[in-house]
C-alpha positions in Angstrom: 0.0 0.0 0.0 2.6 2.7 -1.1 -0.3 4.8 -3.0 -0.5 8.0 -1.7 -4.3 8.9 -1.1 -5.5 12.0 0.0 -9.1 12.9 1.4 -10.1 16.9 0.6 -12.5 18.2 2.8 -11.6 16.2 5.6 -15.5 16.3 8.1 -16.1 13.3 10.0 -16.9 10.8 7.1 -13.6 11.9 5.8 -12.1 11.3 9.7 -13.9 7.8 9.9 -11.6 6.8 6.4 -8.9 8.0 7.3 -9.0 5.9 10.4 -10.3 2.8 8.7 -7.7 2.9 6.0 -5.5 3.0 9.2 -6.5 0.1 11.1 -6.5 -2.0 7.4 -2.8 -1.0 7.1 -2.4 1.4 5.6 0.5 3.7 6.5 -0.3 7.2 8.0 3.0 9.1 5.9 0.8 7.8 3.0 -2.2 9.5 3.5 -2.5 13.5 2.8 -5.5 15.5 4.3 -7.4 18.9 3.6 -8.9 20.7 5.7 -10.1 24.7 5.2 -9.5 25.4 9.4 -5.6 24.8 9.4 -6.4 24.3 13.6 -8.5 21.4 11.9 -5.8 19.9 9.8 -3.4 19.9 12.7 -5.9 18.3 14.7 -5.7 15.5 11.9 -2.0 15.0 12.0 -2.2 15.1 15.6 -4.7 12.2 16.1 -3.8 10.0 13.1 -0.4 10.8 11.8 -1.6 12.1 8.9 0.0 15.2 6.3 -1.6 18.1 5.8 -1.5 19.3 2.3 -3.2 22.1 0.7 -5.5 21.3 -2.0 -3.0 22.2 -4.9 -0.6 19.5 -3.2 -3.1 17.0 -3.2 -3.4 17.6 -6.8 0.0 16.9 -7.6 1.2 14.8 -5.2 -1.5 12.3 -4.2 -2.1 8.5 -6.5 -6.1 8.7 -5.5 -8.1 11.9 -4.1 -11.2 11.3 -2.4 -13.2 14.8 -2.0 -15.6 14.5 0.4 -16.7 18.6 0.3 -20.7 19.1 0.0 -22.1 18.8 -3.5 -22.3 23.0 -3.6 -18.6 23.4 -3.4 -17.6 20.9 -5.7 -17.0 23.2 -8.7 -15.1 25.2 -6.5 -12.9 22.5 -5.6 -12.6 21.1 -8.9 -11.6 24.7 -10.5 -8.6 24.6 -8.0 -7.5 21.3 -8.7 -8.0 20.8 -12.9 -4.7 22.9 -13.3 -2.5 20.9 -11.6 -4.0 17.2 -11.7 -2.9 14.6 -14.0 -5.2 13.2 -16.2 -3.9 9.4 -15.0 -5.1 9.9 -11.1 -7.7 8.3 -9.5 -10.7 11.0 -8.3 -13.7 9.5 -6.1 -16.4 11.7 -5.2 -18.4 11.4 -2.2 -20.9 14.1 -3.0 -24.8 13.4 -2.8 -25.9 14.1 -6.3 -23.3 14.6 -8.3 -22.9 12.6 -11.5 -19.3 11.5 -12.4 -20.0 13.8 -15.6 -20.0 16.6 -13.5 -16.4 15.9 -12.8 -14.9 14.5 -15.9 -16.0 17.5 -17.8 -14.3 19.8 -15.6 -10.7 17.5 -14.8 -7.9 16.3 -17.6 -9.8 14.6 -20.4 -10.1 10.5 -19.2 -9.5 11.0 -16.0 -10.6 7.9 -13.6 -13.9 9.0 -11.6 -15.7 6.7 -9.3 -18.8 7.6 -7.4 -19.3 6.7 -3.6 -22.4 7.5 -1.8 -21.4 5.9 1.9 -23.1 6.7 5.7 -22.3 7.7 8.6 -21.7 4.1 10.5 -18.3 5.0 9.1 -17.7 6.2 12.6 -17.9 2.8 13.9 -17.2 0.2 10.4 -20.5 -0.1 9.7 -20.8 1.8 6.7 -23.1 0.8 3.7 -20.9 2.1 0.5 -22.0 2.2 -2.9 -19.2 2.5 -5.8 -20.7 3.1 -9.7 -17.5 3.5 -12.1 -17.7 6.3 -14.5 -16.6 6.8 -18.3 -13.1 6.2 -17.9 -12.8 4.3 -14.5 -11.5 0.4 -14.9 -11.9 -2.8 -12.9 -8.8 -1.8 -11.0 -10.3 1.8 -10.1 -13.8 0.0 -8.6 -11.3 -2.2 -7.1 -9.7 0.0 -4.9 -12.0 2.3 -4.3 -13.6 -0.8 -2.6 -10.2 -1.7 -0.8 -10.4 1.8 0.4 -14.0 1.6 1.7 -14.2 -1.8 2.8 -12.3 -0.4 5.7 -15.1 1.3 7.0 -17.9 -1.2 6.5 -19.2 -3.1 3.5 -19.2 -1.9 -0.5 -21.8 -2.6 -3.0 -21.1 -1.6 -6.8 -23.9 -0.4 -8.4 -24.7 1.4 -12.2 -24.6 5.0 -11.5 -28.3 5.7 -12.9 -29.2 4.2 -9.3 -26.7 6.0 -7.3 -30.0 8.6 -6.3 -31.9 5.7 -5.6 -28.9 4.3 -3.2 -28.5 7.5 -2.2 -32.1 7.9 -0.3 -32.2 4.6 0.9 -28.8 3.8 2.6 -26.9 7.1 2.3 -29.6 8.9 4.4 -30.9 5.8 5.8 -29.4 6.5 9.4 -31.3 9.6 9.3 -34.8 7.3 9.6 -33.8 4.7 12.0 -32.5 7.5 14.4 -36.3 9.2 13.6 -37.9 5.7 14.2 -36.2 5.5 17.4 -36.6 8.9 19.0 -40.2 8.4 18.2 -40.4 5.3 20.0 -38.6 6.3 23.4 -40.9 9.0 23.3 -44.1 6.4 23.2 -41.7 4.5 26.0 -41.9 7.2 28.0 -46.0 8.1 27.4 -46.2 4.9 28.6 -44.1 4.9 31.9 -41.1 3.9 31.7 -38.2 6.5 32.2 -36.0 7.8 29.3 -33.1 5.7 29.5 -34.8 1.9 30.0 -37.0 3.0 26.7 -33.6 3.7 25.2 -31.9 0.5 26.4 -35.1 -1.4 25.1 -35.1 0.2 21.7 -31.9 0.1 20.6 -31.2 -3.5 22.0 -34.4 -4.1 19.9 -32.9 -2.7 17.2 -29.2 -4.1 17.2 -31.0 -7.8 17.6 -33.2 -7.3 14.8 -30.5 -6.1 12.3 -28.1 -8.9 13.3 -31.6 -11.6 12.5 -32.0 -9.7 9.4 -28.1 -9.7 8.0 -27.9 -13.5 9.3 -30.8 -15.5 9.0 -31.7 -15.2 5.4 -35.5 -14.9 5.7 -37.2 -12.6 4.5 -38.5 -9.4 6.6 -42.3 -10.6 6.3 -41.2 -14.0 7.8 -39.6 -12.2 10.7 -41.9 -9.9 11.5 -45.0 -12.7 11.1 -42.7 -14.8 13.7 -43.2 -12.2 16.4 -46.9 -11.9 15.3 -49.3 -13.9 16.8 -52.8 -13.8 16.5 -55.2 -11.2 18.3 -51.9 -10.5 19.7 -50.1 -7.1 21.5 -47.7 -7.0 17.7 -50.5 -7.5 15.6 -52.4 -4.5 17.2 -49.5 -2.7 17.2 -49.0 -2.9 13.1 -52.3 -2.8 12.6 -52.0 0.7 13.9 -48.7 1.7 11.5 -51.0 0.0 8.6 -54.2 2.4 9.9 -51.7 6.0 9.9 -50.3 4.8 6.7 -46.5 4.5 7.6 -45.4 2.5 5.3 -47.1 4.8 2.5 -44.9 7.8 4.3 -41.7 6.0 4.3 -42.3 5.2 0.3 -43.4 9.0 -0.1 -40.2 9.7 2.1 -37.4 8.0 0.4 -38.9 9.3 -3.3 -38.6 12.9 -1.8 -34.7 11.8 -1.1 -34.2 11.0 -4.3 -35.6 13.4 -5.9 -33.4 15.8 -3.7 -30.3 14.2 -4.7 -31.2 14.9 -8.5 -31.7 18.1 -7.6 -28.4 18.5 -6.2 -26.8 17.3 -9.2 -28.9 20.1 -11.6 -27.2 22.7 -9.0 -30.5 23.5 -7.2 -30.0 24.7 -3.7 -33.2 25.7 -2.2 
């Protein structure tokens, strides 16, 4: 692993790589960080070993640069590095909505672009990354991009027409399970128990039904009907999410994802 690979816009997703790539063996001396707070970027260097770089560096020094910025400073970002980055580097955008076209038209003609939508369980290697290769990006590119992010969790490679699709389903996924629980300790606590038991309850709940769902290879129906018995407390219970139509709001929910990532891509920010 004597690639250097550098991470622009180094937040916490960028942090959680960094760290991954780490503990996979990667060595810190080959890993080059942005940051815009230079208090940040010595915070990097301080906690993983890591170089700080400006992003000009980056440009010219680093074998693969992941840029992790938000999608609305992307053509920034890219402006500033097109002068100085060889066409024959690896670039891998992380940014919600933004097509690998965006990129190649404004970086060396045929330069390697791979697009990874990932989430936050980074923080603790439980990611869900998805890798779509574009125009001039080879078996090899997907490749590592996957060695890079399977440090962090698992990789799926997907075509990139259904990267928005990926991207409202597992990129913000977190987002609704973290809803789904706050809602819940909330009906724990309407219904007596204090704050931190509903908490415990849930999210024990939560990490067991995950682990069934990864492991046992049923289907979800077949789980859920095995904790459903008749004119019983569960049955009641979903009969309830069926009567407020919540699984008609998650379907409306995810579509309004999506449709927020393509909107991100066509440079809509409101």
């Amino acid at each position: 692993m004597s690639q250097k690979v550098a991470v622009l816009g180094t937040g916490k997703i960028g942090e959680a790589l960094l760290s991954g790539m780490i503990r996979a063996g990667w060595a810190p001396a080959d890993l080059l960080v942005t940051a815009r707070r230079p208090e940040r970027a010595e915070e990097l260097r301080a906690r993983h070993g890591v170089n700080p770089v400006t992003n000009t560096e980056a440009a010219r020094t680093a074998d693969t640069l992941i840029l992790t910025v938000k999608p609305q400073d992307m053509g920034t970002l890219l402006d500033e590095l097109a002068p100085h980055l060889p066409a024959d580097r690896l670039v891998i955008s992380g940014a919600a909505g933004i097509p690998t076209s965006f990129l190649e038209e404004r970086l060396a003609p045929g330069t390697p672009v791979v697009r990874v939508m990932t989430n936050t369980p980074a923080l603790v290697d439980e990611a869900m990354s998805v890798i779509s290769a574009g125009s001039h990006a080879t078996e090899q590119h997907l490749a590592h991009a996957e060695e890079i992010f399977g440090g962090v969790g698992k990789t799926l490679r997907v075509p990139e027409s259904q990267q928005d699709a990926c991207t409202a389903l597992s990129g913000s996924g977190p987002a609704y399970f973290f809803y789904l629980v706050e809602a819940m300790t909330d009906a724990g606590i309407l219904l007596g128990l204090p704050r931190d038991k509903a908490h415990d309850l849930i999210v024990q709940s939560a990490i067991g039904a995950a682990v069934m769902l990864r492991d046992s290879g049923e289907h979800p129906v077949k789980l859920r009907e095995n904790v459903t018995s008749p004119a019983g407390t569960t049955i009641n219970a979903i009969r309830e999410l069926e009567n407020h139509g919540v699984r008609a709001a998650l379907i409306a929910a995810l579509e309004a994802a999506r449709d927020r990532s393509r909107e991100l891509a066509s440079g809509k920010k409101d």
